[in-house]
N, CA, C and O atoms as CSV, one atom per row, in Angstrom:
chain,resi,resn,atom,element,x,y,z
A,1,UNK,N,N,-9.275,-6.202,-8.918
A,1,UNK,CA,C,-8.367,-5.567,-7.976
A,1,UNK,C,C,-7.839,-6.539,-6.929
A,1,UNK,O,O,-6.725,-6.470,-6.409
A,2,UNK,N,N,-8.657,-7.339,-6.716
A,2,UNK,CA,C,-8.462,-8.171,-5.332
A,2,UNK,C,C,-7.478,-9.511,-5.954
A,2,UNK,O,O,-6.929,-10.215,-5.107
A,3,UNK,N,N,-7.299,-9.793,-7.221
A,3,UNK,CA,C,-6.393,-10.418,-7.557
A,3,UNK,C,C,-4.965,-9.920,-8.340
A,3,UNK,O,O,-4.113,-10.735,-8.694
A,4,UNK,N,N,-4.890,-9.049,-8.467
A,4,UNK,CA,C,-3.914,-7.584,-8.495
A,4,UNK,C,C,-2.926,-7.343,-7.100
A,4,UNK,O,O,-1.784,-7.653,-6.761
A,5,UNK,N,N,-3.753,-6.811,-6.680
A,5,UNK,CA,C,-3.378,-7.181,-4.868
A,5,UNK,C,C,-2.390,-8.481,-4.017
A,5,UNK,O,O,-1.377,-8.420,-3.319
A,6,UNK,N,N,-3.113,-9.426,-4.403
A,6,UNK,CA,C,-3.013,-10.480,-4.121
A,6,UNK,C,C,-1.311,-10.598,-4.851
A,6,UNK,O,O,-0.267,-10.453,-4.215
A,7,UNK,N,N,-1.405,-10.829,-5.993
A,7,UNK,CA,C,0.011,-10.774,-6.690
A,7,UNK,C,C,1.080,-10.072,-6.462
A,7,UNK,O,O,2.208,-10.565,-6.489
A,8,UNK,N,N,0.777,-8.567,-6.158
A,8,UNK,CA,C,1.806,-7.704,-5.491
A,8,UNK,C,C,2.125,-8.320,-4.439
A,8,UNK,O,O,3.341,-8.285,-4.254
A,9,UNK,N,N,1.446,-8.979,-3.517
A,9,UNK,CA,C,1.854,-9.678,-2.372
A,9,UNK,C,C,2.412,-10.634,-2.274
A,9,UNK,O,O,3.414,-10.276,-1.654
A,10,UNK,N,N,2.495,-11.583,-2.431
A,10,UNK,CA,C,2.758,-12.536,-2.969
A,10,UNK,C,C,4.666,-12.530,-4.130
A,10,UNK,O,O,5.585,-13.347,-4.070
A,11,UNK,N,N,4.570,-11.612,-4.765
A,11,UNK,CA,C,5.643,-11.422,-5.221
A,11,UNK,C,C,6.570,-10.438,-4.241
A,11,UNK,O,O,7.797,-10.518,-4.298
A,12,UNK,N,N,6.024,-9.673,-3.500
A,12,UNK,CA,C,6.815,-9.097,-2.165
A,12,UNK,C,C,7.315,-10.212,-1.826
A,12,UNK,O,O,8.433,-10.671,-2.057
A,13,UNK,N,N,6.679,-10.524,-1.417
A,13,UNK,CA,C,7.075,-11.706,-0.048
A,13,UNK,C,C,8.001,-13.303,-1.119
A,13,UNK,O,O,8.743,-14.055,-0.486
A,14,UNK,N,N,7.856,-13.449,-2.068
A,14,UNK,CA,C,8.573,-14.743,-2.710
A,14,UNK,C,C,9.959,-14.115,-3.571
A,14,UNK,O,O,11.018,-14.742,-3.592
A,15,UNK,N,N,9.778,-12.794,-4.266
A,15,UNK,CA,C,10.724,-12.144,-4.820
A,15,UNK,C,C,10.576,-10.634,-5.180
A,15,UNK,O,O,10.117,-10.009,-6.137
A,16,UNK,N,N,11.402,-10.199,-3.516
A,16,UNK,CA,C,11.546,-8.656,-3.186
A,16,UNK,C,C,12.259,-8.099,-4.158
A,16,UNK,O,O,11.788,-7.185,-4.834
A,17,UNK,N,N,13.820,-8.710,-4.400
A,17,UNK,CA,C,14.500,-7.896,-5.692
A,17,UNK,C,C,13.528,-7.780,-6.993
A,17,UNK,O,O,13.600,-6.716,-7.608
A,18,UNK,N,N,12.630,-8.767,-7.471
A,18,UNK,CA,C,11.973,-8.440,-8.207
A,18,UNK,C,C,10.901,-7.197,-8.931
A,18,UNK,O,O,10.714,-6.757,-10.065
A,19,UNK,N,N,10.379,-6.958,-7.629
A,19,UNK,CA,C,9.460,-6.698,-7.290
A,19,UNK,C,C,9.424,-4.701,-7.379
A,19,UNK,O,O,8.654,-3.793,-7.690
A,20,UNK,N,N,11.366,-5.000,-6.672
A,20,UNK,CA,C,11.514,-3.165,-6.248
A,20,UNK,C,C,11.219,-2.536,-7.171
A,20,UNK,O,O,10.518,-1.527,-7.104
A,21,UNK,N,N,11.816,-3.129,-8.467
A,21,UNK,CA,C,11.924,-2.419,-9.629
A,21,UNK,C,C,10.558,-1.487,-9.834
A,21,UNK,O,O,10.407,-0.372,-10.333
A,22,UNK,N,N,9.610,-2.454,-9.219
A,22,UNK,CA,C,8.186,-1.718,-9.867
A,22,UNK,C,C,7.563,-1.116,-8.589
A,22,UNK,O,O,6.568,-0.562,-9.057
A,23,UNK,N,N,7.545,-0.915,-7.411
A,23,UNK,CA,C,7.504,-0.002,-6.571
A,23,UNK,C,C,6.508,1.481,-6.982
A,23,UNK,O,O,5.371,1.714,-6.570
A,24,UNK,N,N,7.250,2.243,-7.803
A,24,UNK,CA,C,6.710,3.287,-8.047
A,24,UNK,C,C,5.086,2.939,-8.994
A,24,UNK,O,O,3.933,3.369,-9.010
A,25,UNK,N,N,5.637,2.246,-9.459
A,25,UNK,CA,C,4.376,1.595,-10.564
A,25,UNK,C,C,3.006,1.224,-9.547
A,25,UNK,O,O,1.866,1.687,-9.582
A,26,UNK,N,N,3.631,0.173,-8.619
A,26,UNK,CA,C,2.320,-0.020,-7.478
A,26,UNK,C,C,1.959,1.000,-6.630
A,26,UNK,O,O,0.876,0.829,-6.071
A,27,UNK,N,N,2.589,2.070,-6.358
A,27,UNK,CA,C,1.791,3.060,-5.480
A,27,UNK,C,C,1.383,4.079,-6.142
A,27,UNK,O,O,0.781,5.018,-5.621
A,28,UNK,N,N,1.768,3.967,-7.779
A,28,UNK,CA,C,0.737,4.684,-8.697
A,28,UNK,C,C,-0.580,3.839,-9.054
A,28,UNK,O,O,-1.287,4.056,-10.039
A,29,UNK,N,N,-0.763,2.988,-8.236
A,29,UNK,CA,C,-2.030,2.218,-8.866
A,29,UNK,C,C,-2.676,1.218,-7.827
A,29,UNK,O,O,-3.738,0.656,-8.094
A,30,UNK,N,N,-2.122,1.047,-6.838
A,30,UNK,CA,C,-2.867,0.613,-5.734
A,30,UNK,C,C,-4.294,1.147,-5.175
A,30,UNK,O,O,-5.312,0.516,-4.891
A,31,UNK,N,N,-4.025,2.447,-5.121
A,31,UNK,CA,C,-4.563,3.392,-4.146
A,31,UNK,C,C,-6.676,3.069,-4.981
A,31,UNK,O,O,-7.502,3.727,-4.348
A,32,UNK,N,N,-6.930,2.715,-5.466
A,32,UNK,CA,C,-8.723,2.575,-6.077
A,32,UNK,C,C,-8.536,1.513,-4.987
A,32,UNK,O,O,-8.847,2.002,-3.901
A,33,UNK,N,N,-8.123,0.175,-4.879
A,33,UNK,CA,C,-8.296,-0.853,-4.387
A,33,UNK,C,C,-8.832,-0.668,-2.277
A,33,UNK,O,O,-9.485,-1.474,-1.614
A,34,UNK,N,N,-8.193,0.728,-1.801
A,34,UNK,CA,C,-8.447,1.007,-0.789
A,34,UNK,C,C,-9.937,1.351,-0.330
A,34,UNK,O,O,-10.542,1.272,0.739
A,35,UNK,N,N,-10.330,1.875,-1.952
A,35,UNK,CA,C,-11.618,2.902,-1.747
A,35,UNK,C,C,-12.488,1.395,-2.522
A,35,UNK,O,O,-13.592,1.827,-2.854
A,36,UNK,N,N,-12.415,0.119,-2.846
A,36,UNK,CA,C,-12.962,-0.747,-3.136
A,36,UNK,C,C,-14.201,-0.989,-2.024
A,36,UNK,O,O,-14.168,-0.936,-0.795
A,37,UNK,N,N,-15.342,-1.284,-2.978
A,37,UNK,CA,C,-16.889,-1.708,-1.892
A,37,UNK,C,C,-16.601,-3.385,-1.075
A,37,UNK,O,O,-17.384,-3.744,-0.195
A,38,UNK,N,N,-15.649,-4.110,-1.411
A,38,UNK,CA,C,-15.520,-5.519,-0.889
A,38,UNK,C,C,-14.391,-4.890,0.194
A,38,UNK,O,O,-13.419,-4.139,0.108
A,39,UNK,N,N,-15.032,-5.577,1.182
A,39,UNK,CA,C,-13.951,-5.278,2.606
A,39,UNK,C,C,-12.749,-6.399,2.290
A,39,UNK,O,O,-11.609,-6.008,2.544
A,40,UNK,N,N,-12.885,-7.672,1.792
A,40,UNK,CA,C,-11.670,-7.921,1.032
A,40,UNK,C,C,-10.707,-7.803,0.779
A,40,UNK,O,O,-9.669,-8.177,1.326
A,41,UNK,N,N,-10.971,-7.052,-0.430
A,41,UNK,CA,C,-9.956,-6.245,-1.689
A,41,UNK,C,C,-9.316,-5.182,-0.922
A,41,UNK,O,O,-8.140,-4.844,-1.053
A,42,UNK,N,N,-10.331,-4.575,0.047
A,42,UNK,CA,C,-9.477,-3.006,1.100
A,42,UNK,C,C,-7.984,-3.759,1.794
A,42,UNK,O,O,-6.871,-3.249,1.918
A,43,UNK,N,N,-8.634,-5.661,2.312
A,43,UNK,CA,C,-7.883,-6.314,3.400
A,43,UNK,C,C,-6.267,-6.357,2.583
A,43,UNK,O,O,-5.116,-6.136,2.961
A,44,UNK,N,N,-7.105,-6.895,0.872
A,44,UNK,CA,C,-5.565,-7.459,0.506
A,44,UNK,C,C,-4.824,-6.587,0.198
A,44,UNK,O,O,-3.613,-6.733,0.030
A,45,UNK,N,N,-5.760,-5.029,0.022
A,45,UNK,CA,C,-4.227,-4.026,-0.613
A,45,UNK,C,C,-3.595,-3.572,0.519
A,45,UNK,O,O,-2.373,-3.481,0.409
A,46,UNK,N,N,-4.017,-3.298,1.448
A,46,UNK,CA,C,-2.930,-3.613,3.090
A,46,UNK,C,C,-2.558,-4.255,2.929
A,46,UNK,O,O,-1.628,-4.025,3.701
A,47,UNK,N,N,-2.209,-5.536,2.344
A,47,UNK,CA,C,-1.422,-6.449,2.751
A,47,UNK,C,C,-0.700,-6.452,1.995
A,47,UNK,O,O,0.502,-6.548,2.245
A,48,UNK,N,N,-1.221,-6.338,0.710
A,48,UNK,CA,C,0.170,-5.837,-0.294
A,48,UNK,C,C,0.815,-4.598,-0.234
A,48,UNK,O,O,1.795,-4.467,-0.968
A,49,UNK,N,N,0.319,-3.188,0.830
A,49,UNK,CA,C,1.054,-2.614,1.015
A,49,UNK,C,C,2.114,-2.258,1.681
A,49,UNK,O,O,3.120,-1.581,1.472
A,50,UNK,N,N,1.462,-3.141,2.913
A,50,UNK,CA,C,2.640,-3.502,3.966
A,50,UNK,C,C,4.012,-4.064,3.568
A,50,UNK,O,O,5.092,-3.590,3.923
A,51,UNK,N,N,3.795,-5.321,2.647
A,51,UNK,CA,C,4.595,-5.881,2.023
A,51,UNK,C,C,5.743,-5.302,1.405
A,51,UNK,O,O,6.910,-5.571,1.687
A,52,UNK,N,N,5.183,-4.161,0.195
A,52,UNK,CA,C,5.627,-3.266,-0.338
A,52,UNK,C,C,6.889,-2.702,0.625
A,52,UNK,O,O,8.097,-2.880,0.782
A,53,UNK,N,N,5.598,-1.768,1.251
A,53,UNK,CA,C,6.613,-0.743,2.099
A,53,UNK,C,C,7.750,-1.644,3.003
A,53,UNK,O,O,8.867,-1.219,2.709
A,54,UNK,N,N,7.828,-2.662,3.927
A,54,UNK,CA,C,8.747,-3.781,4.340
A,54,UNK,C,C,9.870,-3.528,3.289
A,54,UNK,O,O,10.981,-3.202,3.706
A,55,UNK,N,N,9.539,-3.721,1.301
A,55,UNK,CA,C,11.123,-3.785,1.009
A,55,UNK,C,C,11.776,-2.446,0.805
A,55,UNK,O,O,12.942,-2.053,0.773
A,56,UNK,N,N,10.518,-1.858,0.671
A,56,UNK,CA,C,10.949,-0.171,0.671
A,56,UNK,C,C,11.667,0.273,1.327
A,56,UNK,O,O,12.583,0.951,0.862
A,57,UNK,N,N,11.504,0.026,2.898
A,57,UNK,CA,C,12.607,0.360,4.151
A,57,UNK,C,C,13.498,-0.152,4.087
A,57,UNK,O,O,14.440,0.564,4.426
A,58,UNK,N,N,13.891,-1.539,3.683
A,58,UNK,CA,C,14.985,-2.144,3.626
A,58,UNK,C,C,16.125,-1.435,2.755
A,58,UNK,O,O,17.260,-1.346,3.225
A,59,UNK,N,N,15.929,-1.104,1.926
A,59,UNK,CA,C,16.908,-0.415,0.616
A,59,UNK,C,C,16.892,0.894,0.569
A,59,UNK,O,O,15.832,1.517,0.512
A,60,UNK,N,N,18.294,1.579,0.591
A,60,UNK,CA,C,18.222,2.813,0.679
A,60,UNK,C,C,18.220,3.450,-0.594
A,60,UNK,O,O,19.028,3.126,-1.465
A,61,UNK,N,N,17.093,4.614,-0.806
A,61,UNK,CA,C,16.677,5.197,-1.883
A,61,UNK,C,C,16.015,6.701,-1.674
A,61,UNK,O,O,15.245,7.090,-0.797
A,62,UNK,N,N,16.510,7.301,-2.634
A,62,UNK,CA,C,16.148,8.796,-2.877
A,62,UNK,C,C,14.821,9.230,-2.566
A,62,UNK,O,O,14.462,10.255,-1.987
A,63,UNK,N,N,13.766,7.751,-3.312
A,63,UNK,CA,C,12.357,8.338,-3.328
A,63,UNK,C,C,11.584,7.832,-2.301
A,63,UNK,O,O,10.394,8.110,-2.151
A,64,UNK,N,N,12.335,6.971,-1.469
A,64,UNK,CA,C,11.975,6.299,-0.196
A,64,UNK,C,C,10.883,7.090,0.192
A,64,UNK,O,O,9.711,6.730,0.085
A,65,UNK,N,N,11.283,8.224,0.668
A,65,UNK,CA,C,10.568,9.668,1.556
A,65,UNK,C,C,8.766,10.025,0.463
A,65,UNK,O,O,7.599,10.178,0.824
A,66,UNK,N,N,9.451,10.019,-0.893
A,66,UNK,CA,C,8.088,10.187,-1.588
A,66,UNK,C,C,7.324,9.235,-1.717
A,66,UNK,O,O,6.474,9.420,-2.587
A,67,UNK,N,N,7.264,8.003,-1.051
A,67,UNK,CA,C,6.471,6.858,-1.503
A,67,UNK,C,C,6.067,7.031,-0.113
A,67,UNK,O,O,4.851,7.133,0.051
A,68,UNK,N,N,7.121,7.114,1.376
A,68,UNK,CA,C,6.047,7.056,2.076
A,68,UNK,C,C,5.135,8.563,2.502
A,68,UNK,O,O,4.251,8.506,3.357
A,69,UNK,N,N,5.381,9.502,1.993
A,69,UNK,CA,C,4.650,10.606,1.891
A,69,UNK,C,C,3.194,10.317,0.748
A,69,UNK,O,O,2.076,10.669,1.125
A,70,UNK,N,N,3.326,9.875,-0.173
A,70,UNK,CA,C,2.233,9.831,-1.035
A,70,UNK,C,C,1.763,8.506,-0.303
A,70,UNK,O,O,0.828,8.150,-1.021
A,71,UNK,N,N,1.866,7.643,0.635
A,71,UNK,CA,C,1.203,6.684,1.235
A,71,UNK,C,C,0.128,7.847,2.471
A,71,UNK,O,O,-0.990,8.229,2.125
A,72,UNK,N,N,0.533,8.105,3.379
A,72,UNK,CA,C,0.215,9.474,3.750
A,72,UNK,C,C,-1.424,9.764,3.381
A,72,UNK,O,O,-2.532,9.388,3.764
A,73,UNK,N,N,-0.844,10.658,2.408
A,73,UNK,CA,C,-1.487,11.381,1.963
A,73,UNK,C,C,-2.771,10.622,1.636
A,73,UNK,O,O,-3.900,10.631,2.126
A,74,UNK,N,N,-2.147,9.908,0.548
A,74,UNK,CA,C,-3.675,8.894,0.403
A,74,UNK,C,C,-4.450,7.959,1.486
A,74,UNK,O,O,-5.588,7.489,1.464
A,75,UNK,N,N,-3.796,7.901,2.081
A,75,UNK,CA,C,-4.560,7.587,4.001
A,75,UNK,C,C,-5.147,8.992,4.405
A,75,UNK,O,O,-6.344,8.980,4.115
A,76,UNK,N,N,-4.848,9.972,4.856
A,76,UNK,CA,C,-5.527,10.862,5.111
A,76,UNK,C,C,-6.806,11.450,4.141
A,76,UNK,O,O,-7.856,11.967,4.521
A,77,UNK,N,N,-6.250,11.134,2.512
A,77,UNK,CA,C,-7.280,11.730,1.649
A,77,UNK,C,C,-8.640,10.581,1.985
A,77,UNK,O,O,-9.784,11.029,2.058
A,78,UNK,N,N,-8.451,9.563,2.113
A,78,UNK,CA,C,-9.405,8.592,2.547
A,78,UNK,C,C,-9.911,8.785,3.728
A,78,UNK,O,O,-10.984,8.184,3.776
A,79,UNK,N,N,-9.756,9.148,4.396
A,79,UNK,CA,C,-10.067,9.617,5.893
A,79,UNK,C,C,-10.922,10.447,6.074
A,79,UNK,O,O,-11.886,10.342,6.832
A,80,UNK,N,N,-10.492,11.826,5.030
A,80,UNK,CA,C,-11.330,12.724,4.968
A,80,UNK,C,C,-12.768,12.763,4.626
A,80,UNK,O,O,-13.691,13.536,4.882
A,81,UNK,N,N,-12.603,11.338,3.760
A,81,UNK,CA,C,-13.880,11.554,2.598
A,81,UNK,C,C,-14.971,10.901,3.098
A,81,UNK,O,O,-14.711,10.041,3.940
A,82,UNK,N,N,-16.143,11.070,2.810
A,82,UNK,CA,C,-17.162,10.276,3.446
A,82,UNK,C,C,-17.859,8.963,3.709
A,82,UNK,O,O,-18.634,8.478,4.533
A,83,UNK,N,N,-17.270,8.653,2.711
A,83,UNK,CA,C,-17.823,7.147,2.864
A,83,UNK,C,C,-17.257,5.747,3.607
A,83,UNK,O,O,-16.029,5.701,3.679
A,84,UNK,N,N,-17.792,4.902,4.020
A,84,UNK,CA,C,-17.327,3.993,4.885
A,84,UNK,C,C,-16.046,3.339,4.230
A,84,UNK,O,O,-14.842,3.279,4.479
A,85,UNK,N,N,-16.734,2.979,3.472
A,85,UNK,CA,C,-15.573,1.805,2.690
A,85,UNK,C,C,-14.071,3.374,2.898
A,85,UNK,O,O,-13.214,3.296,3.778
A,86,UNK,N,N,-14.123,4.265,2.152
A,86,UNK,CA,C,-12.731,4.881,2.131
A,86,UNK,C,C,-12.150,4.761,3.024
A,86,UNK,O,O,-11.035,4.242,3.076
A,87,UNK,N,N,-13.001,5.382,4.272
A,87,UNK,CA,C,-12.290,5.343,5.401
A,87,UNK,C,C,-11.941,4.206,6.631
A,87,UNK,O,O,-11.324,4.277,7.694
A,88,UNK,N,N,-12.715,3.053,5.864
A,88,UNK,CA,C,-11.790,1.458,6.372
A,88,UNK,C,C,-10.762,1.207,5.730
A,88,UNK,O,O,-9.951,0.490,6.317
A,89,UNK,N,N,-10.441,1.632,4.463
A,89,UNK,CA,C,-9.468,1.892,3.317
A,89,UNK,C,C,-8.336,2.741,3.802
A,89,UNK,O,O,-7.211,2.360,3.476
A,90,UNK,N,N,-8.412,3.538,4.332
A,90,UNK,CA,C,-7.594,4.512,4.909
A,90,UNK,C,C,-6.345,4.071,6.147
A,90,UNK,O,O,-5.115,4.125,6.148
A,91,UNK,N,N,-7.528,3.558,7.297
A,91,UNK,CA,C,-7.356,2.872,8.292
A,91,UNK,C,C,-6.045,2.267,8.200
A,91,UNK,O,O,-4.927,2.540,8.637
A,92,UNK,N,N,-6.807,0.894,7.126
A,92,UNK,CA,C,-6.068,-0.016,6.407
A,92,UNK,C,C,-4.378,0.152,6.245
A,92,UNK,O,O,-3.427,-0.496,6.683
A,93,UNK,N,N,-4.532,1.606,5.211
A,93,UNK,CA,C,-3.185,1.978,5.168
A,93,UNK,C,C,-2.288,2.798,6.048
A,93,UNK,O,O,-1.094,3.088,5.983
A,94,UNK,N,N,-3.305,3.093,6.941
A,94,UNK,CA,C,-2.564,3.987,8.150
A,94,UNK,C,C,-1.998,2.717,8.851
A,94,UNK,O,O,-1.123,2.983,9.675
A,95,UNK,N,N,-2.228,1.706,8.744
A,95,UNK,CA,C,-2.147,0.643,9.691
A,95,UNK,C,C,-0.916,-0.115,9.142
A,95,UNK,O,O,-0.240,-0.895,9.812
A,96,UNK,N,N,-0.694,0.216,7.794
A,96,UNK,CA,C,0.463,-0.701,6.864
A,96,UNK,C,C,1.129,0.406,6.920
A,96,UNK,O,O,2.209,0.082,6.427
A,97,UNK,N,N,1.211,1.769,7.265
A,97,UNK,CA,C,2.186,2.437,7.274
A,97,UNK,C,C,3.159,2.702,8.812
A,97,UNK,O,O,4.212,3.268,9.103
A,98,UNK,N,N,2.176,1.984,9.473
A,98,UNK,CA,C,2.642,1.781,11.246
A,98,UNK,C,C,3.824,1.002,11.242
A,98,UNK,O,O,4.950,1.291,11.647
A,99,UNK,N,N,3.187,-0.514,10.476
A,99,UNK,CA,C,3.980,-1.725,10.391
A,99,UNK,C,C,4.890,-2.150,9.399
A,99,UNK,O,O,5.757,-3.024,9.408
A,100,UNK,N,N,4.388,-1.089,8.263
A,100,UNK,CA,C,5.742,-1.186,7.292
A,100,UNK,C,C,7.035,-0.780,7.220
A,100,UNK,O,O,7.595,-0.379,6.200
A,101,UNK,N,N,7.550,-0.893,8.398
A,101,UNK,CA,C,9.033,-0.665,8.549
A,101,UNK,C,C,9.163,1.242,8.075
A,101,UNK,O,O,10.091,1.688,7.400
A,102,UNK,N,N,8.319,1.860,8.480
A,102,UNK,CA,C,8.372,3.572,8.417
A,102,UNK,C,C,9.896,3.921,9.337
A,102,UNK,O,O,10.205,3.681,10.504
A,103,UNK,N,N,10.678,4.630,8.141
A,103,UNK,CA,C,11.720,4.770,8.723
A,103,UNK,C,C,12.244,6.139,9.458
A,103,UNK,O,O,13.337,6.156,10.024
């Protein structure tokens, strides 16, 4: 996961047009990496989500609203749940959804 992560990021940030295309693909599959036991892997999928969401705001799109709603959600569903790691996981993305250009 933590090198998964890493790549989404990394390709945000070196090639955004690239990258949009698959958007929906990464926030169907990010979301384990939050609830990951390495504080790490929680660090880098914030960082690849931030990333994310940054080109997300930039470009105007239909599903804009559902990506950052299902970001949301899966921050709060982490929040709810009991265990530490989720809810540093959560944090995480409440924190990339502050700074990711939320429009």
């Amino acid at each position: 996961l933590d090198s998964a992560t890493l790549v989404v990021r990394e390709v945000a940030l070196a090639a955004p047009s690239l990258l949009y295309v698959h958007v929906a693909a990464i926030f169907g599959s990010i979301w384990p990496a939050f609830r990951d036991a390495r504080a790490a892997v929680r660090q880098s999928a914030a960082e690849a989500l931030d990333a994310v969401l940054q080109i997300v705001a930039e470009r105007p799109s239909a599903a804009r609203g559902g990506w950052y709603a299902a970001a949301r959600g899966e921050a709060l569903t982490a929040l709810r749940s009991g265990s530490a790691e989720a809810v540093h996981g959560g944090l995480l993305a409440a924190a990339a959804l502050l700074s990711g250009g939320t429009p």
